[in-house]
GUDREN-136572 format. One record per residue: x, y, z of N, C-alpha, C, O in turn; residue in three letters. Coordinates in steps of 0.001 Angstrom, whole numbers, plus 500000, padded with zeros to 6 digits. Example, Ala and Ser with C-alpha at 12.3 -4.5 7.8 and 13.67 -1.06 7.14 Angstrom:
<nodes>
513190494310507800512300495500507800513200496700507800514236496681508465ala 512850497750507080513670498940507140512900500030507870513409501138508039ser 
</nodes>
This chain:
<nodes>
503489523432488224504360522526488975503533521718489959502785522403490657unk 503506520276490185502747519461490861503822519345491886505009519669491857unk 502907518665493010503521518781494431504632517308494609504766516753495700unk 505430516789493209505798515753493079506436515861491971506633514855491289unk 506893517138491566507560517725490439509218517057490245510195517610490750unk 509284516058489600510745515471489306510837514058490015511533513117489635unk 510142514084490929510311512494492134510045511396490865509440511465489795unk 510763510432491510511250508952491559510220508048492501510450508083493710unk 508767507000491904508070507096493236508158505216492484508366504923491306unk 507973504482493385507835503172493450506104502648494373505687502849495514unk 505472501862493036504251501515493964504228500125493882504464499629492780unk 503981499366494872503834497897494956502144497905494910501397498757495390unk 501767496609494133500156496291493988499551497812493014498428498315492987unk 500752498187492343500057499180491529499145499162490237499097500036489371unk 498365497872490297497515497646489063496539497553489589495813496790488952unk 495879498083490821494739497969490881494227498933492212495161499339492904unk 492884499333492633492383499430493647493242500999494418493082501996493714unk 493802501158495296494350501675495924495601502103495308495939503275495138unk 496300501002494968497751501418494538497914502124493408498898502859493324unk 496743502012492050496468502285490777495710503787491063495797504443490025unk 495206504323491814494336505512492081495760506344492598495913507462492108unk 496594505950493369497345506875494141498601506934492731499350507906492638unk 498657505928491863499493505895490977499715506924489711500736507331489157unk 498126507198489467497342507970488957497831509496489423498292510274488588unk 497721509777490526497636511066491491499237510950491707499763511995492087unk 499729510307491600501038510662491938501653511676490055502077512818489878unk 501383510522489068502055510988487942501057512823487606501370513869487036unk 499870512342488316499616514198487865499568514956488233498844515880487863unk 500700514956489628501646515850490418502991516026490069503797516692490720unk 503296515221488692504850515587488418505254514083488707505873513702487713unk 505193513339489389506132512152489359506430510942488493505457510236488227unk 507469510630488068508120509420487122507074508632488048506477509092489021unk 507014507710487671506443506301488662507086504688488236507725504763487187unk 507057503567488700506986502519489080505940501410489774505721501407490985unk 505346500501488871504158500294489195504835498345489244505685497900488473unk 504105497520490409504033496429490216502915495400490602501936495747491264unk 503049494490490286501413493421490245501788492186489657502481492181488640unk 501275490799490371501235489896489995500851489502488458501308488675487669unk 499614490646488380498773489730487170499667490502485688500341491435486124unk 499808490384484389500389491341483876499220491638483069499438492759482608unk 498312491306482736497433492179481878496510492901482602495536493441482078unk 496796492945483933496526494017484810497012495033484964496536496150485170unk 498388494529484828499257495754484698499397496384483348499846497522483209unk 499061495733482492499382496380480961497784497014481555498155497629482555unk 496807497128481509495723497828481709495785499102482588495196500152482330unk 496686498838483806497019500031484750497829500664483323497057500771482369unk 498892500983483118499715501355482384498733502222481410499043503380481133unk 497861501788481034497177502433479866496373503333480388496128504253479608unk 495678503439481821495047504325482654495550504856483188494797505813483371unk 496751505119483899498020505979484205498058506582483172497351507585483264unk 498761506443481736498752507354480734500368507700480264500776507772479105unk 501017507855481296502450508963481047503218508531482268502641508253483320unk 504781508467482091506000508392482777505264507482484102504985507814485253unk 505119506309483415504730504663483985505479503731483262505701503640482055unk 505975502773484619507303501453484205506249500984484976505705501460485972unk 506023499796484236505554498261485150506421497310485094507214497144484167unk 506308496537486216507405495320485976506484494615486926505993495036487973unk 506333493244486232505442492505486799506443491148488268507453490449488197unk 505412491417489368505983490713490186505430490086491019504232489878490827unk 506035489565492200505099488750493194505981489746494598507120489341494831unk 505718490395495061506460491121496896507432490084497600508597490131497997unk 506029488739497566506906487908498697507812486775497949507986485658498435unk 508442487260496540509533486398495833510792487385496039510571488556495731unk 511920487117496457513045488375496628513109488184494909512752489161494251unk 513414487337494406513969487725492987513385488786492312513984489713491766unk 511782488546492397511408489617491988511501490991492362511581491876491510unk 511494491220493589511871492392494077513389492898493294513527494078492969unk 514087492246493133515701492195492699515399493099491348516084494078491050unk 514238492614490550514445492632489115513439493880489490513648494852488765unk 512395494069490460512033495621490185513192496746490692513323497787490049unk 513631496602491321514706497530491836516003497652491078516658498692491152unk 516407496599490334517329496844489326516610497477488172517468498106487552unk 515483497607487608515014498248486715514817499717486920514916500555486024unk 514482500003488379514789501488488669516405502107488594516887503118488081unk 516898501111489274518058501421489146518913501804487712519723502689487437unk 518354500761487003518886501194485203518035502570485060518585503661484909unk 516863502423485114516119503734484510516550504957484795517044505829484080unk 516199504894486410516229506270487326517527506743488134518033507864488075unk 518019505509489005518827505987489850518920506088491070519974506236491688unk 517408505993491704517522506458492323515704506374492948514877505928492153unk 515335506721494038513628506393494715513393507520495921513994507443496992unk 512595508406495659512017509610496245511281509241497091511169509737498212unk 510465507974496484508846507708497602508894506490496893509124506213495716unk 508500505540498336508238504110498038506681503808498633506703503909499859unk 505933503617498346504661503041498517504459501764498457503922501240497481unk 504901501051499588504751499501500172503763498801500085503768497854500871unk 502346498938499018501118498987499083500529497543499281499626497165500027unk 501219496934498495501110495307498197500257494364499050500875494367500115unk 499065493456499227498775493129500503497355492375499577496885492738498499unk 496968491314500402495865490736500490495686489373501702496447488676502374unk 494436489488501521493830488685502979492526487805502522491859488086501527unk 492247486652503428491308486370503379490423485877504576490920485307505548unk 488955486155504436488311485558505454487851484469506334486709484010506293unk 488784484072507133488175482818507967488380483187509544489220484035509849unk 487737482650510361487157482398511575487952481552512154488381480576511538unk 488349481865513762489471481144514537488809479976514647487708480018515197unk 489548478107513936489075477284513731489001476402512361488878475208512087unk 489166477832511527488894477609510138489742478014509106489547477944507893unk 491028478590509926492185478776509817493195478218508696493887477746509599unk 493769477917507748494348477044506504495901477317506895496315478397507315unk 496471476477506743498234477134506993498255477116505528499392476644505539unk 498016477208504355498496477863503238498016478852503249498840479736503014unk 496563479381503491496549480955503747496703481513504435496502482727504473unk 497220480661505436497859481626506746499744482134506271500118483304506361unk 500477481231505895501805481523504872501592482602503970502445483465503760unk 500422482570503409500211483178502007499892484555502243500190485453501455unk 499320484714503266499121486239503894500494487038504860500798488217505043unk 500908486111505187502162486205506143503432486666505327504232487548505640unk 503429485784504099504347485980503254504084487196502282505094487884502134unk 502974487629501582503054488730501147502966490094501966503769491006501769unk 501966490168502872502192491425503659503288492182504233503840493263504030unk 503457490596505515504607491323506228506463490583505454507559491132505569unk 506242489658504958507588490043504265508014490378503112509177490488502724unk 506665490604502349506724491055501139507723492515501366508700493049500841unk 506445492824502899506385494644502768508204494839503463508868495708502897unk 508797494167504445509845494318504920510946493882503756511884494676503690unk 511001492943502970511887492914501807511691493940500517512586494177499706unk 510615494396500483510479495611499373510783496934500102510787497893499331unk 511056497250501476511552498444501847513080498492501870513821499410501521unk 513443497002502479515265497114502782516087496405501184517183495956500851unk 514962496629500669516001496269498994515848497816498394516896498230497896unk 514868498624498359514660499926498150515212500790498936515019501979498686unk 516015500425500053516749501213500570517869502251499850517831503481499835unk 518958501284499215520060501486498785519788503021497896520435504064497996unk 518789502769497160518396504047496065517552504876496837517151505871496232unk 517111504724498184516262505990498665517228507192498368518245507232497676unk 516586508171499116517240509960499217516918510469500178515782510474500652unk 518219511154500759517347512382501976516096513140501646515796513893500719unk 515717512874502279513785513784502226513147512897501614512069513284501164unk 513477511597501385512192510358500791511530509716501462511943508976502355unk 510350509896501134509431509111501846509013507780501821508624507438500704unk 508960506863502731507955505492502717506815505936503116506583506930503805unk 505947505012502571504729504565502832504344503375503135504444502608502177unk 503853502800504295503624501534504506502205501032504444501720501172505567unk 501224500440503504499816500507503871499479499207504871499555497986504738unk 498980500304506167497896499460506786496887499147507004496342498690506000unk 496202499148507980494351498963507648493772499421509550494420499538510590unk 492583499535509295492105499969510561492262498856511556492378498807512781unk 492206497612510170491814495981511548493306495622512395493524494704513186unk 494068496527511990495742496688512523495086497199514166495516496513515094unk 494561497801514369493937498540515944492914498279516184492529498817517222unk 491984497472515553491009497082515930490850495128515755491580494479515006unk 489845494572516554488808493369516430488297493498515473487636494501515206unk 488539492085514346487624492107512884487294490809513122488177489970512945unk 485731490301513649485934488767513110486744488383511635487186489145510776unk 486751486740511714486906486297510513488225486646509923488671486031508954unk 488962487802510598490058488460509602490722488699510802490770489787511375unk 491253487617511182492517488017512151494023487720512002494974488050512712unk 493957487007510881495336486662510464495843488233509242496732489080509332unk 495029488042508475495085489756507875495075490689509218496257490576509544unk 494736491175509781495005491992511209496071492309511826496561493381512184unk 496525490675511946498045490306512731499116490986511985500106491537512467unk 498694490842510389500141491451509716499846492730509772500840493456509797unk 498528493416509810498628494705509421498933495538510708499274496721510698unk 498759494730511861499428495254513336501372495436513066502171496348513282unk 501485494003512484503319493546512272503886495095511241505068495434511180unk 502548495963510406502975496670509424502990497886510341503887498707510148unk 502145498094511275502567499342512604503818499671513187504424500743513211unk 504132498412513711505668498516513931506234498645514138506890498995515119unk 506297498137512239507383498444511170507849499625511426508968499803511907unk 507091500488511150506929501781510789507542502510512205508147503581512252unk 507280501809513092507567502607514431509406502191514642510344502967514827unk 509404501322514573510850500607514447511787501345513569512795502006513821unk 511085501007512308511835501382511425512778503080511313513968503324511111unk 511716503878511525511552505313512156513096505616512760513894506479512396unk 513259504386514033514770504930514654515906504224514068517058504595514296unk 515584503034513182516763502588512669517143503371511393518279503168510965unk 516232504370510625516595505416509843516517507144510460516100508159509902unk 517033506959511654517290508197512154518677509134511440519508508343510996unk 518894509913511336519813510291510467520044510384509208520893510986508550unk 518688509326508810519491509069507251518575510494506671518808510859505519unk 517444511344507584516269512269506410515651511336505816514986511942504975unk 515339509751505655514354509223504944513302509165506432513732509103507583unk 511902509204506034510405509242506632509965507996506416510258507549505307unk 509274507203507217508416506229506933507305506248507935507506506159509147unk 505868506392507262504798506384507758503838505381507118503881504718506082unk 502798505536508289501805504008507460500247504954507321499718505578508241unk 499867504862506250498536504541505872498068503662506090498485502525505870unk 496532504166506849495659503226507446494017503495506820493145504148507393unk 493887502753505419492681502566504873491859502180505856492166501277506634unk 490514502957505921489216501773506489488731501232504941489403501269503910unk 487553500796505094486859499795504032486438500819502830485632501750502816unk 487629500075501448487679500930500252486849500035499354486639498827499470unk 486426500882498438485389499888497074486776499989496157487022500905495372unk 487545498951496407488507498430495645488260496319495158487700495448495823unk 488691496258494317488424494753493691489094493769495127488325493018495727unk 490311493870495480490200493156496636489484492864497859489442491727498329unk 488828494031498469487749493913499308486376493237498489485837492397499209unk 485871493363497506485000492839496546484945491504496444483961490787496627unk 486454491076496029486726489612496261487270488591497207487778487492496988unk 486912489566498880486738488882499705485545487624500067485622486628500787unk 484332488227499137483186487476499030483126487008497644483896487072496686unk 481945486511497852480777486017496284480495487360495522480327488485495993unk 480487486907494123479569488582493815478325488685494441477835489797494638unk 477529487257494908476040487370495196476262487911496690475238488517497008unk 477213487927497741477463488824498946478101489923498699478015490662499679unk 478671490359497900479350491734497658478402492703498188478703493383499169unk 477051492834497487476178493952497758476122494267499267476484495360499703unk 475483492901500337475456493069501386476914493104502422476797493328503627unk 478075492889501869479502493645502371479489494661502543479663495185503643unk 479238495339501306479676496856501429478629497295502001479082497791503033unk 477013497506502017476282497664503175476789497767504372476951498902504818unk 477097496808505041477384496240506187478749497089506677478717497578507807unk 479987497280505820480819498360506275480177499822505865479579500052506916unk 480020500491505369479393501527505285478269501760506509477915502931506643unk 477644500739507452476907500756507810477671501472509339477374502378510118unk 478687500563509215480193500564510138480462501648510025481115501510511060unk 480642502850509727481687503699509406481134505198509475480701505821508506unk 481246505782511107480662507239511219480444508092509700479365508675509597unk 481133508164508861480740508711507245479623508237506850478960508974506121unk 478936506562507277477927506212506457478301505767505303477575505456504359unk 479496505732505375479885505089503257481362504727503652482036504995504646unk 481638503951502391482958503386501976483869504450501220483318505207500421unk 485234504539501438486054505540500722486152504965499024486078503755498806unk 486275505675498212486612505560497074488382505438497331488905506076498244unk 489354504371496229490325504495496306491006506082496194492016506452496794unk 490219506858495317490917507966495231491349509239496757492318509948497027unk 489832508915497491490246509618498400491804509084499599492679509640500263unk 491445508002499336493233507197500100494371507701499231495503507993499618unk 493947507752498135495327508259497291495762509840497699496896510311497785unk 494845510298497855494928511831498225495429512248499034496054513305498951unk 495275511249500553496505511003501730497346510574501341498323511067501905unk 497895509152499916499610509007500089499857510257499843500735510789500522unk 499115511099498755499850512121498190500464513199499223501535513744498956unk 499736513501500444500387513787501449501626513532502010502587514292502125unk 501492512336502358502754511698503229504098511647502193505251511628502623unk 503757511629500793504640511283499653505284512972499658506505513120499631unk 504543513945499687504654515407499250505559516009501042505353515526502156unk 506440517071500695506908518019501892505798518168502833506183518286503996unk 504437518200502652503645518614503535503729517655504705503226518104505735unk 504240516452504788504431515777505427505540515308506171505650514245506783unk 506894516865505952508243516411505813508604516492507259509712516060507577unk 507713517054508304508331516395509464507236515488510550506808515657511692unk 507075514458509476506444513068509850507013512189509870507786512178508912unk 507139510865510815508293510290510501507279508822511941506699509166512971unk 507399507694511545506536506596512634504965506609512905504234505937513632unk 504797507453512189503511507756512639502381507131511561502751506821510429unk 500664506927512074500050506312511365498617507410510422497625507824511022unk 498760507549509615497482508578509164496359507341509183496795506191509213unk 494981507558509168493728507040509305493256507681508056493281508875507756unk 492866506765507451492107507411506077490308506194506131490121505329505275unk 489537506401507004488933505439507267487340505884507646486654504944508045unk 486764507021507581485974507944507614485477507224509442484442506610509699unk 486275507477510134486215507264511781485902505955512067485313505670513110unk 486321504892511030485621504013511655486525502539512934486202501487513484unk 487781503480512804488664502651513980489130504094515269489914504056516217unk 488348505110514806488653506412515743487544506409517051488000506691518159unk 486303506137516938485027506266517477484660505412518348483539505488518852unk 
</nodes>
């Protein structure tokens, strides 16, 4: 029996990186899953590396329709949502000055309202004792050059979580945020050039009391926490999965 034996789990950005590792670890603890992603032969690729009791439905966070059509597909399937994993998110690098209002929208719009319209449409089918997950990032509590508009939302994704906490008082649903530091996932990768990639990840690893970058799997290993009873009287609060490098 896995620590996720029968659950109903929903992952946003589940074709890749973070969301695809914890997606992984969720189904080989017992859980049905729900996986979504812009790209679809990303997702037909997740799907095939998952393996077993995986639905993809391809989407965009910050379109409600789409959200509509993943949540009605649980709804036909399942019934019903144990654990939602809000994972969905990307950013890019520029410097106060250099600022774009389409990627300033474009980050604004998937993070923080992607992540607030994929929790209060997933409401209706939560369950007492279900968990959210909200992913944030260390640069949520800390100064990141270059990345302060990614920051801003992942502060707006703190909160959430803190907010959210008393407006589901009563109901037994949990919502907590995961807080990745710097993962060797394809989005951090394609913050740069491939010809700067090498010296990125240097440079955070260099950052980071561990001396190294987390593998997605070890972040997955914390949702699996917050997703599992071991976490059942958690509720606003932020886990750090970041090998100290916003603690120190």
């Amino acid at each position: 029996m896995g620590r996720l034996q029968g659950k109903i789990a929903v992952i946003t950005g589940g074709n890749s990186g973070i969301g695809l590792a914890t997606a992984k670890r969720f189904v080989a603890e017992g859980a049905e899953i729900f996986i979504t992603g812009r790209r679809q032969e990303e997702l037909d690729r997740a799907v095939e590396a998952i393996g077993a009791r995986v639905t993809a439905v391809q989407g965009d966070v910050s379109r409600l329709d789409d959200l509509d059509r993943l949540f009605d597909t649980v709804r036909e399937k399942s019934g019903r949502i144990d654990i939602l994993f809000a994972n969905a998110g990307l950013g890019t690098f520029a410097p106060l000055g250099a600022i774009d209002e389409a990627s300033f929208d474009r980050t604004l719009s998937v993070n923080v309202k992607g992540t607030l319209f994929t929790v209060q449409k997933a409401l209706p089918l939560m369950q007492t004792g279900g968990s959210i997950i909200l992913t944030g990032s260390t640069t949520g509590a800390m100064g990141t050059a270059a990345f302060s508009v990614y920051s801003a939302t992942k502060a707006a994704i703190r909160n959430f979580a803190r907010s959210w906490a008393l407006d589901l008082k009563g109901s037994g649903i949990r919502v907590n945020v995961l807080s990745p530091g710097a993962t060797e996932t394809p989005g951090l990768k394609g913050l740069v050039t491939p010809a700067e990639e090498a010296a990125l990840l240097e440079s955070l690893a260099a950052q980071t009391p561990l001396g190294r970058i987390a593998s997605p799997e070890e972040t997955a290993a914390v949702a699996l926490f917050l997703a599992s009873e071991d976490s059942s009287f958690m509720t606003g609060s932020e886990v750090f999965a970041d090998g100290g490098a916003a603690q120190v």
